[in-house]
C-alpha positions as CSV (number, residue, x, y, z in Angstrom):
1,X,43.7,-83.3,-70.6
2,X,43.2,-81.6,-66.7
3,X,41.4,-82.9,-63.9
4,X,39.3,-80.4,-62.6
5,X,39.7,-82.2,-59.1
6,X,43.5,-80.8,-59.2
7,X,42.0,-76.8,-59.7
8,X,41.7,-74.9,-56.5
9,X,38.0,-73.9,-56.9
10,X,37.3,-72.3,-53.6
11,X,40.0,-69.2,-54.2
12,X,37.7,-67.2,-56.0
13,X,34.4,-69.2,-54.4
14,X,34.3,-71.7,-57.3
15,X,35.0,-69.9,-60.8
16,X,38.7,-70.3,-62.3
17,X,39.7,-67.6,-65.0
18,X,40.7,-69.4,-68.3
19,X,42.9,-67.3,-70.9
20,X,42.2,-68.5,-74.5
21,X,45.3,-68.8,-76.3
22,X,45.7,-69.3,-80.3
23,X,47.3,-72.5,-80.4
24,X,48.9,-71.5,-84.0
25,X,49.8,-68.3,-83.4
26,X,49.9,-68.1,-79.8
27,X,47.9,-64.9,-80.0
28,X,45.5,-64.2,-76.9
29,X,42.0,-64.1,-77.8
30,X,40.3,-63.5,-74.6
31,X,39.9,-63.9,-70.8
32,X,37.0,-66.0,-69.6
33,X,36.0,-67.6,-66.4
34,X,34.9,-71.4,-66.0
35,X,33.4,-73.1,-62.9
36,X,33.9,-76.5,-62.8
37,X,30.7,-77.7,-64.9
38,X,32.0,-75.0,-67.6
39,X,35.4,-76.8,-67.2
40,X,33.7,-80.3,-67.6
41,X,32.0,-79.6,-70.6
42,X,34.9,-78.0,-72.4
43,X,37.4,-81.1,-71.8
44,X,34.3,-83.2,-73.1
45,X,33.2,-81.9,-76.4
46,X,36.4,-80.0,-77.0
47,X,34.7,-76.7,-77.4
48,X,35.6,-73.4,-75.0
49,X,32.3,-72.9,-72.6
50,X,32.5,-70.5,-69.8
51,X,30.6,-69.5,-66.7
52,X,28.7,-66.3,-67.5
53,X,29.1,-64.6,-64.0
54,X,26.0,-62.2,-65.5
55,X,23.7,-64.6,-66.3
56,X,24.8,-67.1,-63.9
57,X,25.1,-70.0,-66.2
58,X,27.3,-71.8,-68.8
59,X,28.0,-70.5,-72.4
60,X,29.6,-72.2,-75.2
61,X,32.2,-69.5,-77.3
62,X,30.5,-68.7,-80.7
63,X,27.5,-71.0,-80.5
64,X,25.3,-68.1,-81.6
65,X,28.1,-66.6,-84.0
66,X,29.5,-69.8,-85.1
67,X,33.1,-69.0,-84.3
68,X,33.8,-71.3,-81.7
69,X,36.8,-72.2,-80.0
70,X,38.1,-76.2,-80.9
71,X,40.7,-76.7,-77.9
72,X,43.9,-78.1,-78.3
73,X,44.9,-78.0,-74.7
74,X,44.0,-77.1,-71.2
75,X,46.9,-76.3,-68.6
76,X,46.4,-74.5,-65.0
77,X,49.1,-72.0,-63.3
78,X,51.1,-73.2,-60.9
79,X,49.4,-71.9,-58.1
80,X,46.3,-74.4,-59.7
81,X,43.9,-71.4,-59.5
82,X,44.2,-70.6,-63.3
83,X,43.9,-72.1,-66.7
84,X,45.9,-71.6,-70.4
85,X,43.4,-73.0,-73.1
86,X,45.2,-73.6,-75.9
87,X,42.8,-73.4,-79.2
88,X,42.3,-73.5,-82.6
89,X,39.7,-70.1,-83.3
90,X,36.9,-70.7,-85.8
91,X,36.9,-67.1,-86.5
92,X,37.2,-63.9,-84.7
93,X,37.0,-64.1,-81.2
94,X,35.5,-60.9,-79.9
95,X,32.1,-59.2,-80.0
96,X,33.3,-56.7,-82.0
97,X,34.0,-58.8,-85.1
98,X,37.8,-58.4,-83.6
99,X,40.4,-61.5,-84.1
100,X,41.7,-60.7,-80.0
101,X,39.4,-59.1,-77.4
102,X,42.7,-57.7,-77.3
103,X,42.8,-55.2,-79.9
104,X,43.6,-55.9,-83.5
105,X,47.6,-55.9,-83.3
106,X,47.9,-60.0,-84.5
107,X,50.2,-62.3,-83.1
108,X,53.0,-60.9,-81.7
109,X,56.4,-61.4,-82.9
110,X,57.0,-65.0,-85.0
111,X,53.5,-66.0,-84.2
112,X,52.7,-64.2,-87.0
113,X,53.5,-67.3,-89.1
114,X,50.8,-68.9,-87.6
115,X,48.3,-66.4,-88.8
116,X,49.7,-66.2,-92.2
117,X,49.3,-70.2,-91.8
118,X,45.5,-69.4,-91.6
119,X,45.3,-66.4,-94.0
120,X,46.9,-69.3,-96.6
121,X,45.0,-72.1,-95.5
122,X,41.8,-69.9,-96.3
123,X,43.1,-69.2,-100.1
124,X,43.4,-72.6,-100.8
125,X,39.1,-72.8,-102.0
126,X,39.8,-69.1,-104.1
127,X,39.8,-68.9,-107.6
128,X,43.1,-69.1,-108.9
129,X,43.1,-66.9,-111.2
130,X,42.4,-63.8,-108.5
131,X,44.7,-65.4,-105.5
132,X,48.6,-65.6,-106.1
133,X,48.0,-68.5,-103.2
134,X,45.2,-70.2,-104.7
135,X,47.2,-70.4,-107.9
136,X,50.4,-72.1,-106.3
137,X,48.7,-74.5,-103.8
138,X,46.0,-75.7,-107.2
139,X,49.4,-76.4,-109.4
140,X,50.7,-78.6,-106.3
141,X,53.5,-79.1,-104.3
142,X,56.0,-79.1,-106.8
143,X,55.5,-76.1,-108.3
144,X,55.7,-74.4,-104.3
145,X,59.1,-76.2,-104.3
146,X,60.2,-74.9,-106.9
147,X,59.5,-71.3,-105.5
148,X,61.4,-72.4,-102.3
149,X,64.0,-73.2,-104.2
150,X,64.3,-70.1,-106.1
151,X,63.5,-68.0,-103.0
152,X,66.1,-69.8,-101.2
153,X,68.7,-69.0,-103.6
154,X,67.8,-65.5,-103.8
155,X,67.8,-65.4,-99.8
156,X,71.4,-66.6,-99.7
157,X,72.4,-64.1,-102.0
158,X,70.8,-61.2,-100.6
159,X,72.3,-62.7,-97.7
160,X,76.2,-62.5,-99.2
161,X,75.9,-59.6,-101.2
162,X,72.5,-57.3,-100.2
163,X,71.8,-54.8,-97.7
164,X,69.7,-56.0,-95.1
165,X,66.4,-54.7,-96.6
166,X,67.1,-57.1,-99.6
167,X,67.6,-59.9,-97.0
168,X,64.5,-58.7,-95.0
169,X,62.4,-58.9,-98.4
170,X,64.1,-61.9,-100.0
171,X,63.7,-63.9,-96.6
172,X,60.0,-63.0,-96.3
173,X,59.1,-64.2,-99.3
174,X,61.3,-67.9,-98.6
175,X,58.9,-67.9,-95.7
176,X,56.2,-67.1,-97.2
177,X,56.6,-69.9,-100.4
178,X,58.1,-72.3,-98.1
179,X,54.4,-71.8,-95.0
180,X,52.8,-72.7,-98.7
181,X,54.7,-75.7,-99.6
182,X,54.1,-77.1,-96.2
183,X,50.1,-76.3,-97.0
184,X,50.2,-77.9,-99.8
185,X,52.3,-81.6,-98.5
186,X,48.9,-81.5,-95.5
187,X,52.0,-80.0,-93.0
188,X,52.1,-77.1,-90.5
189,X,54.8,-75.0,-88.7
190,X,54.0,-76.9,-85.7
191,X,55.2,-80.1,-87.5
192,X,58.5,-78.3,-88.1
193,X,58.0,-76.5,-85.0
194,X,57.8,-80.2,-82.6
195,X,61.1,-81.8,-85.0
196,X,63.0,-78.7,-84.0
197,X,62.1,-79.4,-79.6
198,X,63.0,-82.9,-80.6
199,X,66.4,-82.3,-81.6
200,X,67.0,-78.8,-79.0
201,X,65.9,-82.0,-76.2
């Protein structure tokens, strides 16, 4: 993952700060600062623990609220005196019950998806007959293609013939149905996400 050997610990006398990226929506979450047995533990059990420069010891993200952060992956700066955690949030991040410690704006721009990839993952245990979601992902995949389909066709035409808040509207709900679809065949955006850098590469 890193090797903490390659971090240039003596900068800021032995503490690194480590930004805490959503890895689905790429959303930051917080700012937190590891020393390198805080760094050690994270890369072992997978689980954001900083350095608590008040306390002056290590503290595992969410182990008394229970949302923890599972990271995906760790990178440092160039200048090897900073981190990027990359991580899947078990719940809101901040004190204050708060997604970001950085306000409650969401992911910015298309990382949006990834959130409503979350907000639709979290439907899937609803009763269907309160949750639109819950409904489509219980009659299975077919039935979300099917909506793709029609939403697709609807998309194109808005796209010939509408004005662009038909298109807007009509291509929001493709996305929607088709974040669904993936849902329901066990894929994510980031599936479709890593074939589209295969091909750009």
């Amino acid at each position: 993952m890193i090797d903490p050997d390659t971090l240039d610990w003596a900068k800021m006398a032995g503490l690194i700060p480590a930004v805490v990226q959503d890895a689905a929506s790429g959303e930051v979450r917080m700012l937190g600062y590891m020393d390198r047995a805080a760094l050690e533990a994270t890369i072992a059990d997978r689980l954001v623990t900083f350095h608590s420069r008040s306390r002056g010891v290590p503290w595992r993200k969410g182990e008394t609220s229970g949302n923890l952060l599972d990271v995906v992956g760790i990178r440092m700066d160039c200048d090897r005196d900073a981190l990027l955690i990359l991580a899947n949030p078990r719940g809101p991040t901040c004190h204050t019950g708060s997604d970001s410690c950085f306000g409650d704006d969401g992911a910015p721009g298309v990382g949006f998806i990834g959130s409503l990839e979350r907000v639709i993952a979290s439907r899937a245990s609803a009763d269907p007959a309160t949750s639109y979601t819950a409904k489509l992902l219980a009659e299975g995949p077919a039935r979300a293609a099917q909506k793709v389909g029609e939403e697709g066709v609807e998309t194109a035409l808005a796209g010939r013939c509408g004005d662009d808040a038909e298109l807007t509207s009509e291509a929001a709900d493709l996305v929607y149905h088709l974040t669904v679809l993936l849902k329901a065949r066990g894929l994510a955006w980031t599936d479709i996400i890593a074939e589209l850098k295969k091909r750009h590469a």
